[in-house]
KOLVO-266217 format. One record per residue (C-alpha): residue in three letters; x, y, z. Coordinates in steps of 0.001 Angstrom, whole numbers, always signed. Example, Ala and Ser with C-alpha at 12.3 -4.5 7.8 and 13.67 -1.06 7.14 Angstrom:
! KOLVO-266217
{Ala,{+12300,-4500,+7800}}
{Ser,{+13670,-1060,+7140}}
***
This chain:
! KOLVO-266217
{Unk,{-12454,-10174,-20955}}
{Unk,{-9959,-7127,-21219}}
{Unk,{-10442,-4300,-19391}}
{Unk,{-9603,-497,-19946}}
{Unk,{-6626,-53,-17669}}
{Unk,{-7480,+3692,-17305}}
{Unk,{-10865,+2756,-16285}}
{Unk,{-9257,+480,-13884}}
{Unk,{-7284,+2407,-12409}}
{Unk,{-9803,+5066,-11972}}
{Unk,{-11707,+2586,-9918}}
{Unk,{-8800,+1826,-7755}}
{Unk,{-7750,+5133,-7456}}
{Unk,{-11494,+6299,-6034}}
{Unk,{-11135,+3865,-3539}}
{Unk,{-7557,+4986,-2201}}
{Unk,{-8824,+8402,-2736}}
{Unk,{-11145,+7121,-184}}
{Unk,{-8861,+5612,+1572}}
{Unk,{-7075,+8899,+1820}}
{Unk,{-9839,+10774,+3396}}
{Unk,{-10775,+8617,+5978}}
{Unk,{-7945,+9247,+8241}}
{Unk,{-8624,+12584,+7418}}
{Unk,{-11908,+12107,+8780}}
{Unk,{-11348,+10065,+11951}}
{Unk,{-7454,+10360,+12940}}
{Unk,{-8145,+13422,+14556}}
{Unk,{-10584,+12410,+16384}}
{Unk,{-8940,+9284,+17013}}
{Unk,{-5827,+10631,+18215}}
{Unk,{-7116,+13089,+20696}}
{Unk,{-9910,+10189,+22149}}
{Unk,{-7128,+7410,+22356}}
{Unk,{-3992,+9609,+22606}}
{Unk,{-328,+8734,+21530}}
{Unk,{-64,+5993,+23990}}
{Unk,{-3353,+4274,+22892}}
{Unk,{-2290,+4604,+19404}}
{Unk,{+1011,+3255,+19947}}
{Unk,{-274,+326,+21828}}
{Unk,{-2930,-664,+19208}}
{Unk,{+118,+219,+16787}}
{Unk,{+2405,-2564,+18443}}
{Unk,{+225,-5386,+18764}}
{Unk,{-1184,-4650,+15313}}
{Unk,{+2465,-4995,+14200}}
{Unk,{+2609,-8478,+15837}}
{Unk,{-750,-9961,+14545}}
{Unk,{+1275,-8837,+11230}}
{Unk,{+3763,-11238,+11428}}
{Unk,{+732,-14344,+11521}}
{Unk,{-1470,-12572,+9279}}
{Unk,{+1670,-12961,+6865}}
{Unk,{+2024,-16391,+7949}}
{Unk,{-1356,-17188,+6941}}
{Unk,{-1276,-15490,+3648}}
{Unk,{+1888,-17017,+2896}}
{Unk,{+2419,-15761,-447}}
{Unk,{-944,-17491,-1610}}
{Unk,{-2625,-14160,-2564}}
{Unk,{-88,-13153,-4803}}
{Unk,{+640,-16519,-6420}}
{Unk,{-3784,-16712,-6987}}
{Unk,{-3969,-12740,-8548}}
{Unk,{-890,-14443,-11073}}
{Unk,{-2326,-17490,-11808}}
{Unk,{-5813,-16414,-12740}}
{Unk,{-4412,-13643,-14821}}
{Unk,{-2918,-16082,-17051}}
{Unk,{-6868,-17768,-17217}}
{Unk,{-8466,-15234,-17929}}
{Unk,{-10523,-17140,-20705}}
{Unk,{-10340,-20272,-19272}}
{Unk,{-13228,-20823,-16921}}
{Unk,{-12402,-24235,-16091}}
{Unk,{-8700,-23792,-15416}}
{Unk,{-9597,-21172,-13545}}
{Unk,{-11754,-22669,-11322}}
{Unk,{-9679,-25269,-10698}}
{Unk,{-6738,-23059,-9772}}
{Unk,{-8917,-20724,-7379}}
{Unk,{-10456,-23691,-5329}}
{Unk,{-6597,-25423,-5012}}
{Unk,{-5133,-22099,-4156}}
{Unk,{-8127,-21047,-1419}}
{Unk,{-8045,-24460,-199}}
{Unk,{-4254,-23859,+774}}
{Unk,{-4810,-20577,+2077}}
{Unk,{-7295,-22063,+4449}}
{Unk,{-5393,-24560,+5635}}
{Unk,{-2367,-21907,+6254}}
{Unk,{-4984,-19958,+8099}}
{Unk,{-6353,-22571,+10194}}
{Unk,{-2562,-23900,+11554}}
{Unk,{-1506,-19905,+11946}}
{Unk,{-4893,-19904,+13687}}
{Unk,{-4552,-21978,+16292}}
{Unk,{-541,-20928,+16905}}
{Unk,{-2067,-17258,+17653}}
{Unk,{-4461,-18267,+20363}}
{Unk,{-2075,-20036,+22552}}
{Unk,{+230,-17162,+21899}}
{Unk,{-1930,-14622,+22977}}
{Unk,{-3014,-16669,+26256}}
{Unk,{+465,-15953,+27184}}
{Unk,{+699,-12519,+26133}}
{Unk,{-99,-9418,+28312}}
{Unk,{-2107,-7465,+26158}}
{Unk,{-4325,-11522,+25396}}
{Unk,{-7845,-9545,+24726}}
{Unk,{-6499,-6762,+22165}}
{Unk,{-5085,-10280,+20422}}
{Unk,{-8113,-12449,+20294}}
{Unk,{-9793,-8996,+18890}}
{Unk,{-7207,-8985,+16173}}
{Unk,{-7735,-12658,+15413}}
{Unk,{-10247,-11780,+12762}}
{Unk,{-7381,-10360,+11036}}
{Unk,{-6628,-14198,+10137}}
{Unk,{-10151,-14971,+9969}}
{Unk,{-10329,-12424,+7098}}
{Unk,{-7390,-14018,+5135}}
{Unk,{-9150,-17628,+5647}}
{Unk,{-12269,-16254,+3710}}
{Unk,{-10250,-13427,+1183}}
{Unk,{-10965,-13725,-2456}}
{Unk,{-9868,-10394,-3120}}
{Unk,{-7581,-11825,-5622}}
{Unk,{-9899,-13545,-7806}}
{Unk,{-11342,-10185,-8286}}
{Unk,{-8242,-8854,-8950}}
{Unk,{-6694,-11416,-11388}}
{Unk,{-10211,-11078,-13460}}
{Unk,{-9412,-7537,-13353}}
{Unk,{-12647,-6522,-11758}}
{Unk,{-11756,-3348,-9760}}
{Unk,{-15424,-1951,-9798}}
{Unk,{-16288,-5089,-7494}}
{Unk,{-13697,-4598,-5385}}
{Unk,{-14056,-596,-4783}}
{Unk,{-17821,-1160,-4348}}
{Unk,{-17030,-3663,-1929}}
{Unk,{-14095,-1739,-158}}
{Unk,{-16464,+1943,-38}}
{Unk,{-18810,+331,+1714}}
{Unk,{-17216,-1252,+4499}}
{Unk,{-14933,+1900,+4631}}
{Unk,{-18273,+4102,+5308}}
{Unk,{-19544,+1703,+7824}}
{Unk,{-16209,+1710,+9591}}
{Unk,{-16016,+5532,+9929}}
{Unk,{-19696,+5552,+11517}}
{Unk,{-18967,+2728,+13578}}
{Unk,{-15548,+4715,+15107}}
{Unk,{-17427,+8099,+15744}}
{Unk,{-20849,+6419,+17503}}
{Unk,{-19099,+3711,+19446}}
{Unk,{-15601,+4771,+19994}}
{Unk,{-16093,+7667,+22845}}
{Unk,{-13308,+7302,+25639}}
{Unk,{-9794,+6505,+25954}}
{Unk,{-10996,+3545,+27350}}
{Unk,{-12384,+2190,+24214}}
{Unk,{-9575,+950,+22436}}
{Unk,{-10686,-2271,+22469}}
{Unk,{-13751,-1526,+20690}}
{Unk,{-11783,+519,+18129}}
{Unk,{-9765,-2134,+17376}}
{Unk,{-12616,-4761,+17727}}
{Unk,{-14361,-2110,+14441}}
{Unk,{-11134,-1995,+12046}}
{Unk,{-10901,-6243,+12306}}
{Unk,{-14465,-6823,+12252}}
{Unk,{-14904,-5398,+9280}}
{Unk,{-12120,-6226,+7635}}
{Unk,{-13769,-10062,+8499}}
{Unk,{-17333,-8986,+6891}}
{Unk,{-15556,-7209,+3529}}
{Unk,{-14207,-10227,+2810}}
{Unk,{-17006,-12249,+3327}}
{Unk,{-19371,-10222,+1346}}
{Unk,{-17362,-11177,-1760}}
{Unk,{-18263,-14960,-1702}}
{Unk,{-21929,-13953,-3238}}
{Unk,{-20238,-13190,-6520}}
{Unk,{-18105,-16224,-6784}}
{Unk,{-20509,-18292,-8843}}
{Unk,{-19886,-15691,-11587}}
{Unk,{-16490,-16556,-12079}}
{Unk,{-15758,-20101,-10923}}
{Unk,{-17289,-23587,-10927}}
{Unk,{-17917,-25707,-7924}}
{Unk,{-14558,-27715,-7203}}
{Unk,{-13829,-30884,-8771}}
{Unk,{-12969,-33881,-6564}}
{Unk,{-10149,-35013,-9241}}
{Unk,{-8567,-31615,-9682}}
{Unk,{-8287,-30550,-5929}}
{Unk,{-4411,-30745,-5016}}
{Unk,{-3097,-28095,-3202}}
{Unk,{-212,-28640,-2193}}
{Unk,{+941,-29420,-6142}}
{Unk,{+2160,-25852,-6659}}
{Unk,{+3653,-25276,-2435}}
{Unk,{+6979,-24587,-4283}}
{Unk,{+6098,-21833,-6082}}
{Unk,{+3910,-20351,-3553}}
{Unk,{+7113,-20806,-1183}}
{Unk,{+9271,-19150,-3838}}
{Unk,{+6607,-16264,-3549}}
{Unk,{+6411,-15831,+94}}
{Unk,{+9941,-15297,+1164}}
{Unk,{+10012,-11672,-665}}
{Unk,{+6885,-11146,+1497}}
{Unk,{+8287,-12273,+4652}}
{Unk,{+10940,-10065,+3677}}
{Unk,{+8821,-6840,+2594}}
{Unk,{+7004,-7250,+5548}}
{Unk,{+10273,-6875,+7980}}
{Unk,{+10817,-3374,+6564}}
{Unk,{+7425,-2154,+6770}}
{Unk,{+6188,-3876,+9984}}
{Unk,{+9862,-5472,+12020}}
{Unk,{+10471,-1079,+12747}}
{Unk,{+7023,-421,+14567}}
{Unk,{+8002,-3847,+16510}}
{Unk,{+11461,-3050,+17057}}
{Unk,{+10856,+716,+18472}}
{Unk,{+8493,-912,+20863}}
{Unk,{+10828,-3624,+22414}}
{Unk,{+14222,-737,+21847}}
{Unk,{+12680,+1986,+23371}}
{Unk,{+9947,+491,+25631}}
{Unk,{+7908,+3689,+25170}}
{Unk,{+4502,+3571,+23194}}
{Unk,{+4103,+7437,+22538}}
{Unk,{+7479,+7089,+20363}}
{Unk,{+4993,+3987,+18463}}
{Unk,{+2293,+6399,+18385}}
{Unk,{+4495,+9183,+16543}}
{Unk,{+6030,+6738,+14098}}
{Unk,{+2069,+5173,+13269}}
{Unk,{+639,+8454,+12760}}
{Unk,{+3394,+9585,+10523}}
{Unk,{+3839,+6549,+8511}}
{Unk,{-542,+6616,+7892}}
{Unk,{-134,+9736,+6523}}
{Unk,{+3106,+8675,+4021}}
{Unk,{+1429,+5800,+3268}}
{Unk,{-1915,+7389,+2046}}
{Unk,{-116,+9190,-516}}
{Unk,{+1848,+6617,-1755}}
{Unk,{-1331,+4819,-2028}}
{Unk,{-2172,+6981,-5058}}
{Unk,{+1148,+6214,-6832}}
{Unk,{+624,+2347,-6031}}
{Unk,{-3002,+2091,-7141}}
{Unk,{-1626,+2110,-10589}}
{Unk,{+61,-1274,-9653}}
{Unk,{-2777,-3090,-8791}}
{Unk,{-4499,-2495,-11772}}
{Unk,{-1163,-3417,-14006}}
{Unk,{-67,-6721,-12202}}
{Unk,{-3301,-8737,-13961}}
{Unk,{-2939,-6813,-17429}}
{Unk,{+1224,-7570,-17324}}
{Unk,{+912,-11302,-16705}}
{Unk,{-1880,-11779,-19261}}
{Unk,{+20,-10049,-21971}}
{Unk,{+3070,-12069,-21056}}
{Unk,{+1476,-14832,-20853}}
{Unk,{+626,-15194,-24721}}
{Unk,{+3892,-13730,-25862}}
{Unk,{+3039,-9702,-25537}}
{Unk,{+6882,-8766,-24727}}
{Unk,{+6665,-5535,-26583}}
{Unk,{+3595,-4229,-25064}}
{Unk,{+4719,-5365,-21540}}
{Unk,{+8127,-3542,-22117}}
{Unk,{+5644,-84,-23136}}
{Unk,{+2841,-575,-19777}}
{Unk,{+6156,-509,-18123}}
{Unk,{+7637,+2665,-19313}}
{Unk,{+4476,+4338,-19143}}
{Unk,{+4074,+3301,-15050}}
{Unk,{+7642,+4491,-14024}}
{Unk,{+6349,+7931,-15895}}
{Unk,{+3699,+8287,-13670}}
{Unk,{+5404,+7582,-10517}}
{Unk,{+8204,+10058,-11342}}
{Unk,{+5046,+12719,-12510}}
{Unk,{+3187,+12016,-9402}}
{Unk,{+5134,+11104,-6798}}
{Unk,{+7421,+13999,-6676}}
{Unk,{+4848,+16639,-5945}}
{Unk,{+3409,+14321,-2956}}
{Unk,{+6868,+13650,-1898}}
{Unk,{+7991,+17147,-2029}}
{Unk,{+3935,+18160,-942}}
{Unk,{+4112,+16607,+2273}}
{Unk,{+7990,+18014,+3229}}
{Unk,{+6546,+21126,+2234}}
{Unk,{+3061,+21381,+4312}}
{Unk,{+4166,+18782,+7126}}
{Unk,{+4578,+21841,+9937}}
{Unk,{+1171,+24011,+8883}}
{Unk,{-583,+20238,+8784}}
{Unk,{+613,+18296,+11829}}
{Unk,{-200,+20773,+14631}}
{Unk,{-3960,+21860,+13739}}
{Unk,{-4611,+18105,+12439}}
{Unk,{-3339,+15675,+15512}}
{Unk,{-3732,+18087,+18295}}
{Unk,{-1593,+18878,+21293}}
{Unk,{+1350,+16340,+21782}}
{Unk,{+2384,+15271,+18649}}
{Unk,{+4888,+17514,+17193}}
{Unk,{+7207,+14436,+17089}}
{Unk,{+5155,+13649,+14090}}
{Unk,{+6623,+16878,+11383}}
{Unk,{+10139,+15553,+11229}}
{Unk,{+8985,+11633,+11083}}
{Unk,{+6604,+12914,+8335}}
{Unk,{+9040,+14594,+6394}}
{Unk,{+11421,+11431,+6195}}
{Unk,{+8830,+8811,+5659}}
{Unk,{+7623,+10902,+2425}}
{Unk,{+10738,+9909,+826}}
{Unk,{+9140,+6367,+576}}
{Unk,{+6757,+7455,-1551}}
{Unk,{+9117,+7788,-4381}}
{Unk,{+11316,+4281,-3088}}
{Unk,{+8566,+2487,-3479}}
{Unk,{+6787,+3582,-5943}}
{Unk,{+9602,+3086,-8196}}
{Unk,{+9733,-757,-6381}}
{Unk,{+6449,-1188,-6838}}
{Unk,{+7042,-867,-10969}}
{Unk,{+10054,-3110,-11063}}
{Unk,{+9088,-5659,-8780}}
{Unk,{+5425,-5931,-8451}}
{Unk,{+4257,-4973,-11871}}
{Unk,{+7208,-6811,-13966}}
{Unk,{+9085,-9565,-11638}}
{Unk,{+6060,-10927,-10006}}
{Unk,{+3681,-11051,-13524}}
{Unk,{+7072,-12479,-15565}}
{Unk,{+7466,-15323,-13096}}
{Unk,{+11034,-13539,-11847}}
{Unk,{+9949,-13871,-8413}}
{Unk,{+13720,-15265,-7709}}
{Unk,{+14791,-11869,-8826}}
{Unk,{+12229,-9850,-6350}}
{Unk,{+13183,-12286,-3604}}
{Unk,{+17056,-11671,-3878}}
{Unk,{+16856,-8001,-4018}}
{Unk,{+14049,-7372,-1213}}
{Unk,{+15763,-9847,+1196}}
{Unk,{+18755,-7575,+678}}
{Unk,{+16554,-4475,+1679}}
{Unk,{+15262,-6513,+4711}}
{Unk,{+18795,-7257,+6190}}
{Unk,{+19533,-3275,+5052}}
{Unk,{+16338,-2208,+6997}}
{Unk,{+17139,-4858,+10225}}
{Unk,{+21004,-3469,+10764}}
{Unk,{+20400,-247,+10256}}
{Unk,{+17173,+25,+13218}}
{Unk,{+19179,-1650,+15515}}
{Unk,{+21909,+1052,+14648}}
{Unk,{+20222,+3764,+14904}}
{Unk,{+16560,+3452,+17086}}
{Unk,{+18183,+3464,+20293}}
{Unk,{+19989,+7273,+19248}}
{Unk,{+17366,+8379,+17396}}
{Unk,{+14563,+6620,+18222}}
{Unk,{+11226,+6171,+15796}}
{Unk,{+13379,+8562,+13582}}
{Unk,{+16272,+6158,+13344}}
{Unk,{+13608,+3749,+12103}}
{Unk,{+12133,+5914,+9272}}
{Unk,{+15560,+6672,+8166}}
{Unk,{+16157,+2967,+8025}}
{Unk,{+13145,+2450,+5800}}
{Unk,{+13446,+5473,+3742}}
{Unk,{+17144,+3674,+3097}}
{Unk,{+15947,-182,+2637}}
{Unk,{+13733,+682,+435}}
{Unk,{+16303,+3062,-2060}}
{Unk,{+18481,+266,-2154}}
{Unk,{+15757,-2004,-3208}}
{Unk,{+15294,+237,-6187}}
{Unk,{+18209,+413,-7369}}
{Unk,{+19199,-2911,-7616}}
{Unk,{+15955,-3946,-8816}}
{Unk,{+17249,-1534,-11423}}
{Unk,{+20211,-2761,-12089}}
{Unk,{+19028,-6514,-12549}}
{Unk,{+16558,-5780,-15218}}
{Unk,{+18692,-3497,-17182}}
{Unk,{+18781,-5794,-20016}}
{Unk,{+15286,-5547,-20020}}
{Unk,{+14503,-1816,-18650}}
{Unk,{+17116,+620,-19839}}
{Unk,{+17612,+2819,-17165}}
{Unk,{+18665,+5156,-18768}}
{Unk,{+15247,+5981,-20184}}
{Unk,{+13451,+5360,-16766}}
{Unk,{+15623,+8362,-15142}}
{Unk,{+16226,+10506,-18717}}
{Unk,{+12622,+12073,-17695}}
{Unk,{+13350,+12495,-14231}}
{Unk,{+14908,+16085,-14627}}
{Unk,{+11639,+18093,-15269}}
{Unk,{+9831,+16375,-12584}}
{Unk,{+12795,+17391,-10264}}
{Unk,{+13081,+20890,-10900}}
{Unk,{+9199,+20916,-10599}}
{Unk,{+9005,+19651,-7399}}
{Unk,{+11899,+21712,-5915}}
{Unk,{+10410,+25038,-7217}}
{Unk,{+7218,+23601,-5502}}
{Unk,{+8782,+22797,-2224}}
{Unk,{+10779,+25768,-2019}}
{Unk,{+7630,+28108,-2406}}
{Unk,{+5621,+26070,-15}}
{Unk,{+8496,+26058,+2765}}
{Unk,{+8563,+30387,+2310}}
{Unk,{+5291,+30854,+2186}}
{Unk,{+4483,+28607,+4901}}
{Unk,{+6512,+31069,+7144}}
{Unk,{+3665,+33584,+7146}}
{Unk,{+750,+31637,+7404}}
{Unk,{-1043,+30052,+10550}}
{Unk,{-1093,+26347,+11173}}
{Unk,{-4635,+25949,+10006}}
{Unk,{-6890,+23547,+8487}}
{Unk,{-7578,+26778,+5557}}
{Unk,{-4201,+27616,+5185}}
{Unk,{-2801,+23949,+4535}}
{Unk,{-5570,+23839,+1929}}
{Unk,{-4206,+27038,+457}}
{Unk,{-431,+25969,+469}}
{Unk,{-1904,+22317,-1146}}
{Unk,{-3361,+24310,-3622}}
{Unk,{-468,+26315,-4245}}
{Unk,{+1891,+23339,-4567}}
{Unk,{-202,+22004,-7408}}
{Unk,{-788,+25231,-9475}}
{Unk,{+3072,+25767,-9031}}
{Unk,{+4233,+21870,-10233}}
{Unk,{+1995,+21894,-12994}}
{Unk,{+2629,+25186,-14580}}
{Unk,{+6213,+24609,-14484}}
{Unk,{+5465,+21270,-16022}}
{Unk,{+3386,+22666,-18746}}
{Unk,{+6541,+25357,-19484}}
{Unk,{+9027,+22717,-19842}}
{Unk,{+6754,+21104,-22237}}
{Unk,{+6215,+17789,-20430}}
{Unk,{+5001,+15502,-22939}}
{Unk,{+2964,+13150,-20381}}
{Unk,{+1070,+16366,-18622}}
{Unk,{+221,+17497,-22030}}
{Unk,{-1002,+14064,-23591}}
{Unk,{-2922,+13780,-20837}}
{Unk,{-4382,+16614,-20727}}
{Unk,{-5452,+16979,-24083}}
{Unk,{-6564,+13296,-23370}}
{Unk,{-9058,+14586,-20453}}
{Unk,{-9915,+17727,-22407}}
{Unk,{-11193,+15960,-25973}}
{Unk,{-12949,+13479,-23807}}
{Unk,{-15096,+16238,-21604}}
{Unk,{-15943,+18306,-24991}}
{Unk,{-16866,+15421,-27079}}
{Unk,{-19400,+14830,-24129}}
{Unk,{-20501,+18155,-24454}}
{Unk,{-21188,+17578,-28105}}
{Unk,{-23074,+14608,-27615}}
***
């Protein structure tokens, strides 16, 4: 039942590589049809449905990915903890349900709302985590490519006027609804009809509490600022700067987080049956790659954000370079949050751990928006998350040092450093005599990379080289064959 973590993650990866391009593909289109004001609007009440998508979820997804990690080989305890744990998560869904629709009668903007209903339709009928606790990412991406494609046609044939927001937002939930429901065709692969004597779900609501307060928290600092520039600043364009920006952070990041996904399942198993020493190593090796590659999209995007903003989101949206430039910092916060908490809390059953430290990051994150959004705005409120999330990491840190010397999570840190800052200093001076193009952000992307990677290769990085030679014996013994 194990699977090759590499081949995993190369799965994963495709998809966010995917998942990268798309906005490359449609958000300029988007943002000149809808404009900053149409984005900020959808931005705001998206940020809203959050909070009840989150109530639905409640935790439950997490707690399922866990729990049939630790059953991998166990078809019949694993069936019986995938019916009890979708059985909750329906009934979550159903009560969150029903407290949406009377609040968006009363709400202004009622019809973009019931649109984004599906949203909790969609967690009602997920089973994403099954998938992922089996460790089948090929399922998944399949899945995910798919409904990605369909989306992007969907947005250029039927979205046409500013006037068609609703129908843009009527495309991302609707599918979101039918991806999830397309995975119910596989289930019978996996997991036995329910049994009448094993169905109790509510015997594990503790837990499942214990794993939902960190998400009510994470979800303050990464949805409570689009929410709180709306109702500080009353102005939707400032929304519409902050969503564009944060889409384009977030992409990246998504390539230093894919690892994650793959390593939560492959974690708890191993811990599971008493694997302490490998864990410790999987763990090592993952804060290694977030140093190796999140530094050069950290530093990438400070470096290219005023050659790519202009030619990519059109007239009106120069607001977006400096928000861009902050909000890459997150890449690196959470990256290295993602490794401590997600990967090695969450899998080790130390959720009390994760909970302490990102409730800290969500009071952190509250204070400091309502500090410093009315002065600065939507950037006040990437500052504040670009600061929530740092002190997440380091305490994190600091809690498992007994476990994770940190020492030896920041004693290969220097290389990557002086890397990146070579990097970003040549792409800031070079980017003086260029034109803001779609070519010459290309060239300075290419640049970047040659730059970080030769450097890397001169200071004898031991995880570019292994690598490497990794990739390289692989492609000439195919040769050979």
């Amino acid at each position: 039942m194990q699977k090759s973590i590499k081949k995993n993650y190369l799965f994963n990866t495709a998809y966010q590589i995917l998942t990268l391009i798309t906005p490359l593909i449609t958000t300029p289109y988007v943002s000149r049809i809808l404009g900053a004001d149409g984005i900020g609007t959808y931005s705001f009440a998206d940020s809203v449905t959050s909070y009840f998508v989150l109530a639905a979820t409640m935790g439950i997804s997490i707690y399922g990915q866990r729990e049939i990690s630790y059953f991998q080989n166990d078809r019949q305890k694993r069936s019986d903890v995938f019916w009890n744990t979708k059985i909750l998560e329906c009934i979550t869904s159903a009560i969150t349900l029903i407290v949406f629709y009377i609040f968006a009668m009363f709400s202004s903007n009622g019809t973009i709302f019931f649109v984004l209903s599906m949203n909790i339709l969609a967690v009602m009928f997920d089973v994403t985590w099954l998938f992922q606790g089996m460790e089948e990412f090929g399922i998944i991406t399949l899945r995910n490519t798919i409904f990605k494609f369909l989306n992007i046609a969907f947005i250029f044939v039927f979205v046409k006027q500013k006037s068609d927001l609703i129908i843009y937002i009527a495309g991302i939930a609707g599918f979101a609804l039918i991806s999830n429901l397309s995975l119910w065709t596989r289930l019978r692969q996996y997991v036995d009809r329910p049994q009448k004597e094993n169905i109790r779900p509510l015997k594990n609501i503790k837990l499942v509490v214990s794993l939902f307060i960190p998400t009510i928290a994470i979800q303050v600092y990464t949805v409570l600022d689009k929410t709180m520039i709306g109702l500080i600043t009353r102005d939707s364009f400032q929304n519409g700067y902050y969503e564009q920006a944060i889409k384009m952070s977030r992409m990246a990041l998504m390539l230093v987080t894919s690892l994650g996904t793959v390593m939560i399942p492959r974690i708890g198993h191993h811990y599971s049956i008493g694997e302490k020493k490998i864990v410790n190593t999987l763990m090592y090796r993952s804060y290694n790659f977030v140093w190796f590659l999140g530094i050069p999209l950290c530093f990438g995007l400070i470096g290219i954000a005023d050659n790519f903003v202009p030619w990519f989101f059109g007239n009106g949206y120069g607001a977006v370079t400096p928000l861009l430039r902050i909000l890459s910092c997150l890449i690196l916060a959470i990256g290295i949050n993602n490794v401590t908490g997600m990967q090695y809390l969450i899998p080790t059953g130390r959720q009390n751990i994760f909970t302490k430290t990102v409730l800290v990051g969500a009071v952190v994150n509250v204070i400091m928006n309502a500090l410093l959004i009315p002065i600065f705005k939507a950037n006040g409120a990437a500052v504040a998350s670009v600061v929530a999330e740092t002190t997440i990491a380091v305490i994190q840190l600091i809690l498992v040092k007994k476990e994770i010397k940190g020492i030896q999570v920041l004693k290969i840190l220097p290389k990557y450093l002086i890397s990146g800052l070579v990097m970003l200093v040549s792409l800031l001076w070079v980017n003086q005599f260029l034109e803001k193009s779609i070519l010459d952000t290309i060239l300075l992307i290419v640049m970047g990379a040659a730059i970080y990677l030769i450097i890397l290769f001169i200071l004898k990085d031991k995880f570019l080289i292994e690598n490497t030679k990794l990739v390289l014996s692989k492609v000439i013994g195919r040769k050979e064959k």
